[in-house]
ZAMIRO-263230 format. One record per residue (C-alpha): residue number from 1; residue in one letter; x, y, z. Coordinates in Angstrom, 1 decimal. Layout:
REM residues N
+-----+------+--------+--------+--------+
! seq ! type !      X !      Y !      Z !
+-----+------+--------+--------+--------+
! NUM !    A !      X !      Y !      Z !
...
+-----+------+--------+--------+--------+
REM end
This chain:
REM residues 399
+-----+------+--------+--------+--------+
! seq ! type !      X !      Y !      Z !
+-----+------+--------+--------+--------+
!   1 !    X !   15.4 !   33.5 !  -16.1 !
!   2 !    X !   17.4 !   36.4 !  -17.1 !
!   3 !    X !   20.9 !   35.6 !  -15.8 !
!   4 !    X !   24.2 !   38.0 !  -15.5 !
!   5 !    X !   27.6 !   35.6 !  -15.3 !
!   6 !    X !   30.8 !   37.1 !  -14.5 !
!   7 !    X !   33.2 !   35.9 !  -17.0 !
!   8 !    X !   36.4 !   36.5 !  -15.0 !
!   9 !    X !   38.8 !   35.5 !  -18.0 !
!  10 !    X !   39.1 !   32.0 !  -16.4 !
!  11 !    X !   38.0 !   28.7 !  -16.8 !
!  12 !    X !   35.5 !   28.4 !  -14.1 !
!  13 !    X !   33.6 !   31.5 !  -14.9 !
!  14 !    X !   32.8 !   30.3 !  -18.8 !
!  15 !    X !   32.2 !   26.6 !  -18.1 !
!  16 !    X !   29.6 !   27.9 !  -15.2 !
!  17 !    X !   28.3 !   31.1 !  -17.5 !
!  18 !    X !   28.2 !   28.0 !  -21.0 !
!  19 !    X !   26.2 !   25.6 !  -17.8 !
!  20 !    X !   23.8 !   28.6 !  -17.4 !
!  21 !    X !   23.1 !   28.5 !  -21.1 !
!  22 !    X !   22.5 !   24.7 !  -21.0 !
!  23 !    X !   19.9 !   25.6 !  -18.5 !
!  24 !    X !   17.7 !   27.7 !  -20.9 !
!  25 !    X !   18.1 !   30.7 !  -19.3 !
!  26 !    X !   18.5 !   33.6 !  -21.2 !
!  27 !    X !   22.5 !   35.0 !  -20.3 !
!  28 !    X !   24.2 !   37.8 !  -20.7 !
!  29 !    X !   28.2 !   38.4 !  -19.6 !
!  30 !    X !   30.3 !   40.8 !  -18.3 !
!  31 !    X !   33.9 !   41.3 !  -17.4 !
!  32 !    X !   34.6 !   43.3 !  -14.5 !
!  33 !    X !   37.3 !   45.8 !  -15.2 !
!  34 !    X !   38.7 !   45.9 !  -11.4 !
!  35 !    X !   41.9 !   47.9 !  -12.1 !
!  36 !    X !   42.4 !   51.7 !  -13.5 !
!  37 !    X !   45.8 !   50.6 !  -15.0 !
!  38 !    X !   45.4 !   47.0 !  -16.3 !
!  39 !    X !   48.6 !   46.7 !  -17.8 !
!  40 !    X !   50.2 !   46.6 !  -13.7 !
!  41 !    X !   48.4 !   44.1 !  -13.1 !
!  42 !    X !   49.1 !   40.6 !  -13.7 !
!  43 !    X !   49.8 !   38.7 !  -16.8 !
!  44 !    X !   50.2 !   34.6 !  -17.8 !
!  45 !    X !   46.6 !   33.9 !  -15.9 !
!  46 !    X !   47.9 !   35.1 !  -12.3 !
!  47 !    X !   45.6 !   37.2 !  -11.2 !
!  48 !    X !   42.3 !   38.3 !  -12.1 !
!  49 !    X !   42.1 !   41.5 !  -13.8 !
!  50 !    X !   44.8 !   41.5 !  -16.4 !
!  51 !    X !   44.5 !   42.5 !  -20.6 !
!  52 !    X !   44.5 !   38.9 !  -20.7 !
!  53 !    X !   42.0 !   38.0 !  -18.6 !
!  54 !    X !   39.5 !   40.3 !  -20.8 !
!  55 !    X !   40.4 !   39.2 !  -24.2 !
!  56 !    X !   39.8 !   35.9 !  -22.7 !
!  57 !    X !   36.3 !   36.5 !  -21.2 !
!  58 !    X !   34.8 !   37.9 !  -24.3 !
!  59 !    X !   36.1 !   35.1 !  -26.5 !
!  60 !    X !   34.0 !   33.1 !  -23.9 !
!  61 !    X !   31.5 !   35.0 !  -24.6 !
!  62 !    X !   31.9 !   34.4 !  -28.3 !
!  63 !    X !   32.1 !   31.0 !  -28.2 !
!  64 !    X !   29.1 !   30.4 !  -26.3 !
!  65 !    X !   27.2 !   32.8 !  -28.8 !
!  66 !    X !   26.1 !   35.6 !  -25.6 !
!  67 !    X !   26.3 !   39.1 !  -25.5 !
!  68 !    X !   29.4 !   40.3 !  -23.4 !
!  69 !    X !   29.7 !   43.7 !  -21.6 !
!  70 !    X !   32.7 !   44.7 !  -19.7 !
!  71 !    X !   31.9 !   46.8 !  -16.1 !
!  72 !    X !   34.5 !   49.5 !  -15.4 !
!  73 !    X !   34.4 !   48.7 !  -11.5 !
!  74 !    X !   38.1 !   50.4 !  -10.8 !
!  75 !    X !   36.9 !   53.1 !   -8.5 !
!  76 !    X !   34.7 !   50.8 !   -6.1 !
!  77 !    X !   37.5 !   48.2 !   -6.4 !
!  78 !    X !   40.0 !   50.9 !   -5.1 !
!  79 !    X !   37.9 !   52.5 !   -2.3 !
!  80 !    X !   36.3 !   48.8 !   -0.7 !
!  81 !    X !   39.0 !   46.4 !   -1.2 !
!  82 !    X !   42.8 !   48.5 !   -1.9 !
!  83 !    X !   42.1 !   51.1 !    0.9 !
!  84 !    X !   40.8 !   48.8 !    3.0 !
!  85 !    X !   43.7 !   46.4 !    2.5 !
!  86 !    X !   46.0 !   49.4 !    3.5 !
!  87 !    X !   43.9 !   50.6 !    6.2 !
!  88 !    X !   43.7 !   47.5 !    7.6 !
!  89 !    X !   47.7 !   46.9 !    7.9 !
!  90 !    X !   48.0 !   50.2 !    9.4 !
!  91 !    X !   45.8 !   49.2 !   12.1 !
!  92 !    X !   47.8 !   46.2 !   12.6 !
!  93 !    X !   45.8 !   43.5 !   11.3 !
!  94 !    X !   45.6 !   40.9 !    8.7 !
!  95 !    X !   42.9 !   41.2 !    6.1 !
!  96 !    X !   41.8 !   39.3 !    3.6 !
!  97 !    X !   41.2 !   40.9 !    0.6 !
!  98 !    X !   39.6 !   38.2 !   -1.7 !
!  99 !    X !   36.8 !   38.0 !    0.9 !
! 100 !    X !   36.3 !   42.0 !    0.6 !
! 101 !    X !   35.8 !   41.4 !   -3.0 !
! 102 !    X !   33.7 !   39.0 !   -3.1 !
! 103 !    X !   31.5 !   40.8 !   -0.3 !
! 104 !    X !   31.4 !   44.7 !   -2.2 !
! 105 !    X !   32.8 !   44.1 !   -5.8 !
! 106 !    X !   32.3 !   40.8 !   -7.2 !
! 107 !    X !   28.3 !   39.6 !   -5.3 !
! 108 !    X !   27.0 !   43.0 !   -3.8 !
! 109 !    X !   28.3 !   45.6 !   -6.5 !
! 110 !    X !   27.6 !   43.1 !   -8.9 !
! 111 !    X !   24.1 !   42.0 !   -7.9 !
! 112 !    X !   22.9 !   45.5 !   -7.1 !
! 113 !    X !   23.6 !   46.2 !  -10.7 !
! 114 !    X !   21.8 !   43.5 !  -12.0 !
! 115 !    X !   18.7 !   44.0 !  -10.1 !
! 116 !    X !   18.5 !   47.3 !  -11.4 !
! 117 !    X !   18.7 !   46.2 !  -15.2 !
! 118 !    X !   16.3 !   43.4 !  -15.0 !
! 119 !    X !   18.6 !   40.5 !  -14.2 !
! 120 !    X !   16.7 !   37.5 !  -12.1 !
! 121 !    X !   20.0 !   36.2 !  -11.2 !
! 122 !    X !   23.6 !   36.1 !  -11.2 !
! 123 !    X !   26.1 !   33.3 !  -12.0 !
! 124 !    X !   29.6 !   32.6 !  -11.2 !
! 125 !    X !   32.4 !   30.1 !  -11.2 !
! 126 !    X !   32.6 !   30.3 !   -7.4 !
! 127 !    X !   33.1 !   26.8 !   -5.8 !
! 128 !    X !   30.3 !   26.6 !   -3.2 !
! 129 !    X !   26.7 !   25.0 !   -3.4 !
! 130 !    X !   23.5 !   27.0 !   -2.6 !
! 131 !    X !   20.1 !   25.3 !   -1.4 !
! 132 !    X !   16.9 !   26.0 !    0.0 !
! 133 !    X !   15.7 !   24.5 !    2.6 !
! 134 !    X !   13.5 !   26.9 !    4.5 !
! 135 !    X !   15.5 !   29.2 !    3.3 !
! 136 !    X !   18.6 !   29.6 !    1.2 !
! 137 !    X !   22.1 !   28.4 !    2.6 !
! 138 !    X !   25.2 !   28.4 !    1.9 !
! 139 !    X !   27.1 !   24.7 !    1.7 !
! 140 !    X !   30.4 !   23.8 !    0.4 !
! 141 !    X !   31.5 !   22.4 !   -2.9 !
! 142 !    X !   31.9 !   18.8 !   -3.4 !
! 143 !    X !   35.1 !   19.2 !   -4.3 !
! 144 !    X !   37.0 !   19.9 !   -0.9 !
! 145 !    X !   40.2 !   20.7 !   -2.3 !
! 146 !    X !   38.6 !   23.6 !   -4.8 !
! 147 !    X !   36.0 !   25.0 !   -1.9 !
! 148 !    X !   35.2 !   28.9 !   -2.2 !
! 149 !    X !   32.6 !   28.7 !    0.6 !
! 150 !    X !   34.8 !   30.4 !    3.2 !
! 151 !    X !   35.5 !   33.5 !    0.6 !
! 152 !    X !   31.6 !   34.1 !    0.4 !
! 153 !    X !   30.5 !   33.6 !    3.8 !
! 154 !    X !   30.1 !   37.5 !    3.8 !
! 155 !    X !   26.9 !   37.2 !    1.6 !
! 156 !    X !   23.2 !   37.7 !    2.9 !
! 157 !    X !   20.6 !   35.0 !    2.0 !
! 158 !    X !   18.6 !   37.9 !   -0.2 !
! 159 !    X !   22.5 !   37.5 !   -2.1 !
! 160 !    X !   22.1 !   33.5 !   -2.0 !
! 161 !    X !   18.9 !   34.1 !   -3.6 !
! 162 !    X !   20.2 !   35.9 !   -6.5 !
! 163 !    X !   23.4 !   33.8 !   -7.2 !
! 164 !    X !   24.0 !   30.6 !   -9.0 !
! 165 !    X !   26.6 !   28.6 !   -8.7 !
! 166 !    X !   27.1 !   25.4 !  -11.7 !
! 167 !    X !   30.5 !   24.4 !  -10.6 !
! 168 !    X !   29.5 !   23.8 !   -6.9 !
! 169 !    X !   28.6 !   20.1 !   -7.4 !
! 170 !    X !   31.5 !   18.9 !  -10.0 !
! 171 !    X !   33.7 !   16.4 !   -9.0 !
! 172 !    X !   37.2 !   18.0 !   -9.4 !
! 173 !    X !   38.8 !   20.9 !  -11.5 !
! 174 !    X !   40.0 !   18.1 !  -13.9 !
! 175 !    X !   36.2 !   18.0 !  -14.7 !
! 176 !    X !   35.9 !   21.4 !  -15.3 !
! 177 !    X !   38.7 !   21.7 !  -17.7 !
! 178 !    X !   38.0 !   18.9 !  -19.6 !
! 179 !    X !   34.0 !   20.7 !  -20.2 !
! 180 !    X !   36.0 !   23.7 !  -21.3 !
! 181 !    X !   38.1 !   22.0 !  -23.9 !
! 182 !    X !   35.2 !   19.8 !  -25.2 !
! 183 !    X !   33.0 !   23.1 !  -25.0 !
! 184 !    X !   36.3 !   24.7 !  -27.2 !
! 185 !    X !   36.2 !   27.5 !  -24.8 !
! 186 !    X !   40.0 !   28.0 !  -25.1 !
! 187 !    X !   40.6 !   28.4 !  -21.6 !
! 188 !    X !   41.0 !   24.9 !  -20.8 !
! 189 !    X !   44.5 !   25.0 !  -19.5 !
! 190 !    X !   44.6 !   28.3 !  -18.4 !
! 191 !    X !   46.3 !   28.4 !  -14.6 !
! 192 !    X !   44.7 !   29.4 !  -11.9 !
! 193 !    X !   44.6 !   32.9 !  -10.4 !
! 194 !    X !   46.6 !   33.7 !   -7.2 !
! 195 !    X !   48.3 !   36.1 !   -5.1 !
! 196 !    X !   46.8 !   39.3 !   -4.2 !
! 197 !    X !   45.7 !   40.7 !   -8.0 !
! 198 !    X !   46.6 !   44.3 !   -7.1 !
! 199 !    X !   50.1 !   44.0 !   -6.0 !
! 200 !    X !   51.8 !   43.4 !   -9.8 !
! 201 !    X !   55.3 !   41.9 !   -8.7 !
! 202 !    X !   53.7 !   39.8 !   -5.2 !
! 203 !    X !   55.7 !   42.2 !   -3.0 !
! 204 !    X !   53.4 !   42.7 !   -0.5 !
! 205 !    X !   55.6 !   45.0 !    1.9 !
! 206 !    X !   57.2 !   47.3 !   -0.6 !
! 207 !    X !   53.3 !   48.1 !   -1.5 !
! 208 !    X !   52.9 !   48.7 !    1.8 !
! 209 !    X !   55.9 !   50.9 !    2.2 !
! 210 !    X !   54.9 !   52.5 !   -0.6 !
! 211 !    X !   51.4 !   53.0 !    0.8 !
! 212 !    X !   52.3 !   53.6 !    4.7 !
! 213 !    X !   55.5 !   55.4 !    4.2 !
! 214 !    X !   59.0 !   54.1 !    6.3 !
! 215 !    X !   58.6 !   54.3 !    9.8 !
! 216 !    X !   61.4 !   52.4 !   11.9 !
! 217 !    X !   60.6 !   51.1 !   15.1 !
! 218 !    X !   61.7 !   48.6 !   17.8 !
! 219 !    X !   61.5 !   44.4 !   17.4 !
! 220 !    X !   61.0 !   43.2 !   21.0 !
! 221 !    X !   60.6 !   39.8 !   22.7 !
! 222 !    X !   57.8 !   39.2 !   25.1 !
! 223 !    X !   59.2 !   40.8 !   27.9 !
! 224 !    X !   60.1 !   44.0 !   25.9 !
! 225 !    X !   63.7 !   43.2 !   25.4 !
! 226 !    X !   64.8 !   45.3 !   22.2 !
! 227 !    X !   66.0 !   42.7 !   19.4 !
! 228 !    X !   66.2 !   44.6 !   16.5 !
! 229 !    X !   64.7 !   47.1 !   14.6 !
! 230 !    X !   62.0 !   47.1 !   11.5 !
! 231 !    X !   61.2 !   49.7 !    9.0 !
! 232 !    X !   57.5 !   49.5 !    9.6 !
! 233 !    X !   55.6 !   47.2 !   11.8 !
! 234 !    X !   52.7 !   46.9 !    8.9 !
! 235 !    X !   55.2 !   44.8 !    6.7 !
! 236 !    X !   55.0 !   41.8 !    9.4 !
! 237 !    X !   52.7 !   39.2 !   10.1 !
! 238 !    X !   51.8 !   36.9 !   12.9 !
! 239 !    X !   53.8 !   33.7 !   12.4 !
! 240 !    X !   56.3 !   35.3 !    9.9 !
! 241 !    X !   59.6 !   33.6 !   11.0 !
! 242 !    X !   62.0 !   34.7 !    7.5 !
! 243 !    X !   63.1 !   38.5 !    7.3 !
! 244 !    X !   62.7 !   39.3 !   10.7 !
! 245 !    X !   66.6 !   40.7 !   10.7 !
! 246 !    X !   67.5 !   39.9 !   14.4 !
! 247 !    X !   71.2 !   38.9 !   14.6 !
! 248 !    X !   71.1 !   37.7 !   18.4 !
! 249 !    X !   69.9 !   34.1 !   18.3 !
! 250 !    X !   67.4 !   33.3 !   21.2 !
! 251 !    X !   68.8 !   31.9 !   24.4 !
! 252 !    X !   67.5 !   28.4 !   23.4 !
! 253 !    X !   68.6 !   28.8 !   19.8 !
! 254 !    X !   65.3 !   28.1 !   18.4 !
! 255 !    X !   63.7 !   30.2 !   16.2 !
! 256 !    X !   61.6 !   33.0 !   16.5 !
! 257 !    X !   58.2 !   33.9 !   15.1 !
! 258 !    X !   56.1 !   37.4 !   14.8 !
! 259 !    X !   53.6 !   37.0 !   17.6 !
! 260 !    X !   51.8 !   40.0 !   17.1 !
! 261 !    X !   52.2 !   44.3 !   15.7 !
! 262 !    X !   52.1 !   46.9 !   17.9 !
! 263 !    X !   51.0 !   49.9 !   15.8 !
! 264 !    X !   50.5 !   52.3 !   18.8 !
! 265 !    X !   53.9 !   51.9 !   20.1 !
! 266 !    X !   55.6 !   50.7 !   16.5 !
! 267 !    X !   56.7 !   47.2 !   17.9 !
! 268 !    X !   57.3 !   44.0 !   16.6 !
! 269 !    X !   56.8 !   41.4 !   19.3 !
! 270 !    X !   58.5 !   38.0 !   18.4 !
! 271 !    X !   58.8 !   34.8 !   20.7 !
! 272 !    X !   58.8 !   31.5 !   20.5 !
! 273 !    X !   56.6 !   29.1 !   18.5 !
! 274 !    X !   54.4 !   27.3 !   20.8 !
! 275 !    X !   53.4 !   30.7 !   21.5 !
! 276 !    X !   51.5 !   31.1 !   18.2 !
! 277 !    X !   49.4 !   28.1 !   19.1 !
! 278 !    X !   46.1 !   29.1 !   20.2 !
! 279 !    X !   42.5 !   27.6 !   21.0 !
! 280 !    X !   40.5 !   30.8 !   22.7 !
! 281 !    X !   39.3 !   33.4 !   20.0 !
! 282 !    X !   37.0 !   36.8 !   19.8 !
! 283 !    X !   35.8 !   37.9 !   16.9 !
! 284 !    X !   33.5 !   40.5 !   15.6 !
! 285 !    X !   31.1 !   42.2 !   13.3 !
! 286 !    X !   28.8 !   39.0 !   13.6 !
! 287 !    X !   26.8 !   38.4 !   10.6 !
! 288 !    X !   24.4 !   34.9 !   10.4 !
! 289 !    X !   23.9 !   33.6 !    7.1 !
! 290 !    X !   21.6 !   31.1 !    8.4 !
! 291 !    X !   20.0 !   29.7 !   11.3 !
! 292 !    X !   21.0 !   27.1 !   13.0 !
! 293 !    X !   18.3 !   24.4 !   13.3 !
! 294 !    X !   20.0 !   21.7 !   13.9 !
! 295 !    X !   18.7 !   20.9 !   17.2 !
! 296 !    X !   20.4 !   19.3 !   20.1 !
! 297 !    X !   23.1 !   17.0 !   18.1 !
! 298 !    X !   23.8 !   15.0 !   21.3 !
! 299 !    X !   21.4 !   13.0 !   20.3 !
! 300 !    X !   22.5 !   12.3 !   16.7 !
! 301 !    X !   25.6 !   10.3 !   15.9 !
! 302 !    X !   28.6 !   12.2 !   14.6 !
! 303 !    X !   29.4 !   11.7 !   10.6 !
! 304 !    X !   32.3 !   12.2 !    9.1 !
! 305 !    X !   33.9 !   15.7 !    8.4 !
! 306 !    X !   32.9 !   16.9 !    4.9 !
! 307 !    X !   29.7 !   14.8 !    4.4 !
! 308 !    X !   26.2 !   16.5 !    4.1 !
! 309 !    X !   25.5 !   14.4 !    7.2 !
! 310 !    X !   28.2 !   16.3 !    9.6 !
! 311 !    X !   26.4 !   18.1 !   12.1 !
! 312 !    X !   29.8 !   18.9 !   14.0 !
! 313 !    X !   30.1 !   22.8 !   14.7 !
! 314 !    X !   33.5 !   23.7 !   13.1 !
! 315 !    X !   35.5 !   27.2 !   12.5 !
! 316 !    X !   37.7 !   28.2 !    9.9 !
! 317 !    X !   40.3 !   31.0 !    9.5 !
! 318 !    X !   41.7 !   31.1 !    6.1 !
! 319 !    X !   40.9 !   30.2 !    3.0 !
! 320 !    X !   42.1 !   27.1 !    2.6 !
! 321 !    X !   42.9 !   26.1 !    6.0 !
! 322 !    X !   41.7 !   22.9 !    8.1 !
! 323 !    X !   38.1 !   22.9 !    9.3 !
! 324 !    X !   38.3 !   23.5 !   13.0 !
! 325 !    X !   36.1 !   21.7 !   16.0 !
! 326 !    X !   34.3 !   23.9 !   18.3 !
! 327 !    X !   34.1 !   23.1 !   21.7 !
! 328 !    X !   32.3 !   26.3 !   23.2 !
! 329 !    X !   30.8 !   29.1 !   21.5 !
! 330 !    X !   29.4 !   32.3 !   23.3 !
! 331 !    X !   27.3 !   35.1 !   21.4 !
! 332 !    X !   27.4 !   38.7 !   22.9 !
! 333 !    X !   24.9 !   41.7 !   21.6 !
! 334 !    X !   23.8 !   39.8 !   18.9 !
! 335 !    X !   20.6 !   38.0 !   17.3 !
! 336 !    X !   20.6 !   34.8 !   19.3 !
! 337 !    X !   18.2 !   32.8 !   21.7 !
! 338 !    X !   20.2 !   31.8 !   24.5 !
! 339 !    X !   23.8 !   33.3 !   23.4 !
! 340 !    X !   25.8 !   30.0 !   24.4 !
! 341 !    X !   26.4 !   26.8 !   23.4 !
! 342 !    X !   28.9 !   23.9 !   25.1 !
! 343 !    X !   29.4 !   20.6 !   24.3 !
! 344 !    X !   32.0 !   17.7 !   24.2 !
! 345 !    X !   33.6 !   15.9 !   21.6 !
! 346 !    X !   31.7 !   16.6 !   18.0 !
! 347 !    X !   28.8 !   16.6 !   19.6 !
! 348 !    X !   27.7 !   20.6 !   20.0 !
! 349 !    X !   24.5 !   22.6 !   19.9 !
! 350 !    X !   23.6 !   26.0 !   19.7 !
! 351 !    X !   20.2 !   27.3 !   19.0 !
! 352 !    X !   19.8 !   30.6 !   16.7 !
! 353 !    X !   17.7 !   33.2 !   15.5 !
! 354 !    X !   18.5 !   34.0 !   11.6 !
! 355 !    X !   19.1 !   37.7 !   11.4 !
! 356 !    X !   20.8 !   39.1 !    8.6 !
! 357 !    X !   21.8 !   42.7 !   10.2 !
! 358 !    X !   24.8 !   41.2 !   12.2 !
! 359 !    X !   26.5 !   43.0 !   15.0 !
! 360 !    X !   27.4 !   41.4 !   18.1 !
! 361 !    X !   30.6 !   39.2 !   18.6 !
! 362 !    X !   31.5 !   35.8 !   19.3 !
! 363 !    X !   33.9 !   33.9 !   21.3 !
! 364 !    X !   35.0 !   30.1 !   20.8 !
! 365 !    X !   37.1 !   27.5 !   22.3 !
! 366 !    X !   38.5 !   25.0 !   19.7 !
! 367 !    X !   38.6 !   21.3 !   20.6 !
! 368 !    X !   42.5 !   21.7 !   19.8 !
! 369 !    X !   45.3 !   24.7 !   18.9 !
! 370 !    X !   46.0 !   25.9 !   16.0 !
! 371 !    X !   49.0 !   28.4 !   15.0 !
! 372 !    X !   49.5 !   31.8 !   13.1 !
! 373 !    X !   46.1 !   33.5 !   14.1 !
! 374 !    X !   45.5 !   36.9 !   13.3 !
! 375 !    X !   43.5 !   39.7 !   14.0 !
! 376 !    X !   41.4 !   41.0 !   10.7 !
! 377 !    X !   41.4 !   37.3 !    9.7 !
! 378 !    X !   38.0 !   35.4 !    8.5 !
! 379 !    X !   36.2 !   33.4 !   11.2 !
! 380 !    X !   33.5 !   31.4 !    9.2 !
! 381 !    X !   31.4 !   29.2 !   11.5 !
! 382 !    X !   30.0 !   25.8 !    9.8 !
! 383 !    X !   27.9 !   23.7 !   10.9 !
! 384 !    X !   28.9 !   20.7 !    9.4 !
! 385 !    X !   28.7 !   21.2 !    5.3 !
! 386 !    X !   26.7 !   24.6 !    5.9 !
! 387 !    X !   27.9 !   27.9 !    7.0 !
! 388 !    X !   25.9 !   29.5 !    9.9 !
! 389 !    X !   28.1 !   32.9 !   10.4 !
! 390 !    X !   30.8 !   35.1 !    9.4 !
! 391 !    X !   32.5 !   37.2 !   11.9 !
! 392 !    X !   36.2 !   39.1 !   11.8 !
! 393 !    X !   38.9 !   37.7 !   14.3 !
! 394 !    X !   40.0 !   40.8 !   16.9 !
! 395 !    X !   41.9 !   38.4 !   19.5 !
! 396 !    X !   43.4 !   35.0 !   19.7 !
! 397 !    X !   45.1 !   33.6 !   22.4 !
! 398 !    X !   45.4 !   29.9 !   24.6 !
! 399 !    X !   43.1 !   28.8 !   27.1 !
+-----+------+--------+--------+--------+
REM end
């Protein structure tokens, strides 16, 4: 096959782009210039569009003896993932922007390109597996600790039948670095990226401010006592409890927490912590990235979590965060066959129809609460090892 890998600068992308060559297929790289003013960004292997990151893809490139391109992507970068970011903060919510890249920039932008020049596929260094059985799905890595699955839930199956993923199936990043160094790729030790790429210094709220503008308003408990005052309710988040600059301590002397943002009325509500612990959540923009077939699991005996065998429904909210049960599920205006699903325990069922176009929203109960949940946030649903939808949290709340 003719194969495009991303070469991101990093040690993932050239040991999956040098396993694609190991494969016979016939590669070529690129290096997707994300930002306008590279020198902002990041530098010492921190983020993912630095000088450094470049120089390092193409000597990648060199080593494994491929032809290297570099993709001036700035402007769509800007406009689907920066904007976005701000827009989304305005509106009082909590994106995430590494999922909106890997949705628009790094698979769609990306695999839209190569189709048009010829490509068969595409290859990266994401951490996620991909197999087809009756059609392709979505699983995650074998490694737990180094799973990308949740960032590219966003993807449709015609996507998953594009992509490649080498690294899905290793063992541990150790692996992976010691391929690099024995491959002499030069990137062995590099660190891994983190942090939002686009905000050079990590200060998320003075981008903000400088984005949004000042705008004081009003920190308030739950029953709308004034506390304090903010300069602008986009530079908070729900379960921030440092910063908050309220003198009065609460009558208990316990801390407080951000609850939620108020754009329309400019408030910042704050309470206690057990009131961030939730189980009841609505979510939207519903998209399936496969059906779910597994049939009526009360009849099958439970596996353990993380195992191919797991037929458990689970939900997950960040990244990196701890695989959730699911104890009911409802579907509303979308593409399913009887829209719920109830079960006990980690035995659940739900029966759907694959469709790709989305829409519709969903609703689930977790087995148990879990804290900080905020609106914009990533809802991936699994079942088990294998990701059945993606949908955007609006509400969270306890039950």
């Amino acid at each position: 096959m003719r194969v495009l890998a991303a070469l991101s600068g990093g040690v993932d992308s050239a040991v999956a782009a040098a396993r694609a060559v190991d494969a016979g297929h016939e590669v070529t790289a690129v290096h997707m210039a994300l930002s306008s003013n590279p020198q902002s960004c990041r530098v010492g292997a921190r983020g993912c569009c630095s000088l450094e990151d470049s120089v390092d893809a193409a000597r990648a490139a060199e080593v494994l003896g491929i032809p290297y391109y570099v993709w001036d992507l700035a402007e769509e970068f800007e406009q689907t993932v920066v904007e976005d970011f701000v827009e989304q903060y305005r509106m009082g919510r909590t994106p995430n922007p590494c999922v909106r890249c890997n949705e628009f920039v790094k698979f769609r932008e990306l695999a839209m390109r190569a189709k048009a020049l010829g490509f068969d596929a595409v290859c990266t260094g994401h951490y996620a597996r991909i197999e087809n059985h009756n059609g392709y799905q979505l699983l995650r890595a074998r490694d737990l600790d180094k799973d990308q699955s949740y960032v590219l839930a966003v993807m449709g199956s015609e996507e998953l039948a594009r992509v490649i993923l080498p690294l899905g199936d290793v063992g541990s990043k150790d692996e992976v670095r010691a391929e690099a160094a024995e491959r002499g790729l030069g990137v062995s030790q590099k660190p891994d990226s983190y942090d939002i790429c686009f905000i050079p210094d990590g200060d998320t709220q003075g981008f903000l401010r400088a984005k949004l503008g000042e705008s004081a308003g009003d920190i308030v408990d739950v029953e709308g006592n004034v506390l304090g005052q903010h300069r602008g309710y986009f530079e908070y988040t729900v379960g921030q409890r440092k910063g908050l600059g309220i003198d009065r301590p609460a009558a208990d002397g316990k801390p407080r927490y951000v609850l939620e943002t108020r754009p329309q009325s400019n408030q910042v509500v704050v309470g206690p912590s057990t009131l961030l612990s939730v189980n009841d959540i609505e979510a939207g923009e519903l998209v399936w990235l496969a059906a779910d077939d597994a049939g009526d699991v009360r009849t099958l005996k439970p596996h353990a979590m993380g195992t191919d065998g797991d037929e458990a429904l689970y939900a997950q909210m960040r990244a990196h965060g701890k695989p959730q049960l699911i104890e009911e599920l409802t579907v509303t205006d979308g593409p399913l066959v009887g829209g719920t699903a109830s079960a006990s325990g980690t035995e659940k069922t739900r029966q759907a129809n694959r469709n790709e176009t989305g829409g519709g929203n969903v609703r689930i109960k977790l087995s148990e609460t879990v804290r900080g949940i905020a609106a914009g946030q990533s809802l991936v649903i699994y079942r088990g090892n294998r990701i059945l939808a993606h949908s955007v949290i609006n509400t969270a709340s306890r039950s």
